[in-house]
C-alpha positions, 0 to 999 in steps of 0.5 A: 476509546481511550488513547491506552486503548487504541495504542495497544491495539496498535501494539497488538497489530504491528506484534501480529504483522510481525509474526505472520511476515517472519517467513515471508521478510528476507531480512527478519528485522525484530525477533519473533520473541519481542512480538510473542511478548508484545502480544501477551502483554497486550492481551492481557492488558486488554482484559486485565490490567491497563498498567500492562498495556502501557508494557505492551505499548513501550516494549513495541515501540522499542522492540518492534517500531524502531528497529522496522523504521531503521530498516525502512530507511536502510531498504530505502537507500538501497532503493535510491542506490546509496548501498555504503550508507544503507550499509552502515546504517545497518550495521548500526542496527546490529549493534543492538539486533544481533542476527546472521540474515542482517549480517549477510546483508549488510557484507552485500550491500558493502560489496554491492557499493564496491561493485559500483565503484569499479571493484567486482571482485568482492561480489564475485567472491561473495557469489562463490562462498554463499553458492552452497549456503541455503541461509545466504541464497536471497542475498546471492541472489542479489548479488547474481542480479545486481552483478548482470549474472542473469545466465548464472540467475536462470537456475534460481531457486527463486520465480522472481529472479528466474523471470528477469533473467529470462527476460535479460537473456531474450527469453520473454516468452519463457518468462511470460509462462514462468508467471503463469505458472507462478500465479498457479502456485500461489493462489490467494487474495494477496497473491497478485500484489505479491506477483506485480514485481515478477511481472515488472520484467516481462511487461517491459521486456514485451514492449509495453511501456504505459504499463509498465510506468503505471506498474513503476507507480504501483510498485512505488519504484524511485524515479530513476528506476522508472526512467529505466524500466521505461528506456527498456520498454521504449527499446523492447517496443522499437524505440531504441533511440528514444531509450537511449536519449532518456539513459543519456538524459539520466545520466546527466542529473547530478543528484544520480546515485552512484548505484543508479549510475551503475544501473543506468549504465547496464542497461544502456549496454544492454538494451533489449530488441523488440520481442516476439511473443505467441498469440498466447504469451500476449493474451497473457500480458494483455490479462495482466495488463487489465489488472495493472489498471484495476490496481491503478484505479483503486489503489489508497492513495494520500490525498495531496492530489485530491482536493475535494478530500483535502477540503472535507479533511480541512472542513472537519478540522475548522469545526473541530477547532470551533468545538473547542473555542465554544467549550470543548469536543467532549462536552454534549450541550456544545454538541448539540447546539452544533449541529448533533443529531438526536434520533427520534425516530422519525424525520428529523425536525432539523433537517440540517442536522442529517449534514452538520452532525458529520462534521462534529467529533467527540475528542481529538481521537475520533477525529483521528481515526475519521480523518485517517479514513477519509483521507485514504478512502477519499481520495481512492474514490476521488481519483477513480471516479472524479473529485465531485462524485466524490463528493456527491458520494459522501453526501449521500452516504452522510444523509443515509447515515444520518437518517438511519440514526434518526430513525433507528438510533438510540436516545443519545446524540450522534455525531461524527463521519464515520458513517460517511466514511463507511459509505466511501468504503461501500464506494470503494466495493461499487468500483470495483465490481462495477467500473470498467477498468476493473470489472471481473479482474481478479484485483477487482474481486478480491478488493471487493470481498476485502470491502465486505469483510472490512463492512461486516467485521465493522457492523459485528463491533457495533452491534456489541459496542452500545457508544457506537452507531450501528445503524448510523455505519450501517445506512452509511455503507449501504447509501455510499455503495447506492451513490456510487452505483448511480455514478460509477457505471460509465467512469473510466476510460478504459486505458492506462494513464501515469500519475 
């Protein structure tokens, strides 16, 4: 695949996200036209004229990646609590993207950084102008929870607001059913990552703290933050003088926000008491708390905790390097002599070769891409099922891919750990149908059909591509899941652990 090739199907898919997220982002931060371009140029590119990817790959770069990495950072500040800069960097932002929503968010978050400096008027008047402003109404949300209106925020039209503010007025139960019923409504695969942010409130207000720090991970929520969603789960569990030494510890960091100041002092005014939930509402919790743990156990993760990936990435980059000292990544006879596989319909007469040919690539891109994956994939599997299992893992899944080329390959040499990587994928799909922490969770099977899909969209492109190893990704995904199925039946503790 050529670097114009790979670019524009980058392009295409940050076009299609765009789109598909248009009615779901509260703050739409590219126009919907610049994705529709984006994708009729690369389209056409695709099956027409290189010249017009090269259109397709700028006009995303400027019109769709630059605005979404500005908005990044602004969500991000706001996040940390820095409202006057994530305002004023967003109001940069519209000196070349016009837009009301961007407009109304960053008037809230100049009232939101008013607000935390001692002056509340602003945000009350701004609750009062958008009450009846159907355009305005996540932002007054904001506004309502961010100025501790949870009475005024139990008639929200939106699930989530209303959940924390049942939580906020003592109304866990109702809370606990407003979920429920949310879940009901929103069925799908990506509806229970969608719903981990309403159930936040709940599990903290119900007392369980491990749950909700392991939430906090999920959810990505800044340090801060979690010290005080866990003060709130300390005081709802009983432990009010453990929450309060923690909100007292927190404010005493001098790198606090001005913002997180302000939270931290809400809460520690507003701590909850222990809750009283019917035996329903806890068999409730206790369902979402399993799929806290599944979430937990297989979410992708980078791998600066994973050493055994870190070492493989490491391996697959030394030998790169060597591919280019003895004559360069693209030239087959350099292949060969290290260490490529060529099929011949039998055992190899090389048995090394079944290992070596995973650590070769053929150019800069295709180490790219299998890095990427072993990263991300790899240290999934590292962290659910331990760091040589790992590794046992991806052996396996290297010699049933590298057999599966000997035997059922073409005539051309092969390398790479694709198929390897594959077989991490299959992993992936074994731990989450089989681990016990994950086992018959909804997070589990919809992780597990994902594997699938991913697997079977994988093997229809090889099949119609000739340069790439079917047979070679197919004996890797099935070896990798047969490895993993041997390994993972008794991982897991079966409890919750922080990061």
């Amino acid at each position: 695949m050529s670097p114009a090739l790979f670019l524009t199907v980058v392009a295409l898919s940050l076009s299609l996200a765009t789109l598909a997220g248009a009615r779901r982002n509260p703050i739409p931060v590219a126009p919907a036209w610049v994705a529709v371009l984006v994708t009729a140029l690369a389209l056409a590119g695709l099956l027409w004229r290189e010249s017009l990817c090269w259109a397709a790959i700028a006009l995303a770069g400027v019109g769709l990646l630059a605005p979404a990495l500005v908005m990044a950072r602004v969500r991000a500040l706001a996040s940390r609590g820095e409202y006057g800069a994530a305002a004023r960097l967003l109001r940069r932002l519209l000196i070349v993207r016009r837009s009301a929503a961007l407009t109304d968010w960053a008037r809230v978050w100049e009232t939101t950084d008013a607000l935390v400096h001692g002056d509340a008027g602003p945000a009350d008047r701004q609750i009062a102008e958008w009450r009846d402003v159907p355009t305005a109404r996540a932002p007054r949300e904001w506004l309502l929870g961010i100025r501790w209106r949870w009475p005024d925020a139990l008639s929200s039209e939106t699930p989530d607001l209303r959940i924390r503010a049942a939580c906020e007025t003592g109304d866990v139960e109702g809370a606990v059913s407003l979920c429920v019923q949310q879940a009901r409504q929103r069925p799908g695969p990506t509806a229970l990552a969608r719903q981990r942010l309403a159930w936040l409130a709940p599990v903290a207000f119900s007392g369980r703290v491990s749950a909700t720090e392991v939430l906090c991970t999920l959810l990505r929520v800044p340090p801060p933050l979690v010290e005080i969603w866990r003060a709130t789960a300390l005081s709802a569990a009983g432990q009010a003088d453990e929450a309060r030494a923690r909100l007292d510890a927190l404010a005493r960091r001098p790198d606090l926000s001005d913002g997180l100041r302000y939270l931290r002092a809400m809460r520690a005014a507003n701590l909850p008491g222990p809750a009283t939930l019917s035996p329903a509402a806890q068999d409730q919790l206790v369902r979402f708390e399993r799929e806290i743990l599944a979430g937990a156990v297989l979410r992708l993760r980078l791998p600066k905790r994973a050493p055994r990936t870190l070492g493989l990435l490491v391996a697959l980059v030394l030998v790169y390097c060597v591919e280019i000292w003895r004559g360069g990544s693209m030239d087959a006879r350099v292949a060969y002599e290290l260490g490529a596989l060529r099929p011949t319909h039998g055992f190899p007469d090389e048995p090394a070769r079944l290992i070596t040919y995973a650590f070769l690539h053929h150019g800069p891109l295709h180490l790219l891409l299998n890095g990427l994956t072993i990263a991300l994939i790899g240290a999934t599997v590292e962290a659910a099922v331990g760091g040589w299992r790992m590794i046992t893992i991806y052996a396996g899944a290297t010699i049933g891919a590298g057999l599966a080329i000997s035997y059922f390959g073409g005539e051309e040499i092969t390398l790479g750990a694709s198929g390897a990587a594959m077989g991490l994928m299959g992993a992936v799909g074994v731990i989450a149908a089989r681990d016990r922490r994950t086992r018959g969770t909804r997070t589990g099977r919809n992780i597990g059909l994902a594997i699938a899909g991913l697997v079977l969209l994988q093997s229809s492109l090889d099949a119609s591509m000739p340069e790439i190893s079917f047979a070679g990704h197919l004996g890797g995904a099935v070896c990798g899941a047969l490895s993993a199925l041997l390994l993972v039946r008794g991982s897991g503790a079966g409890t919750l652990h922080r990061e």
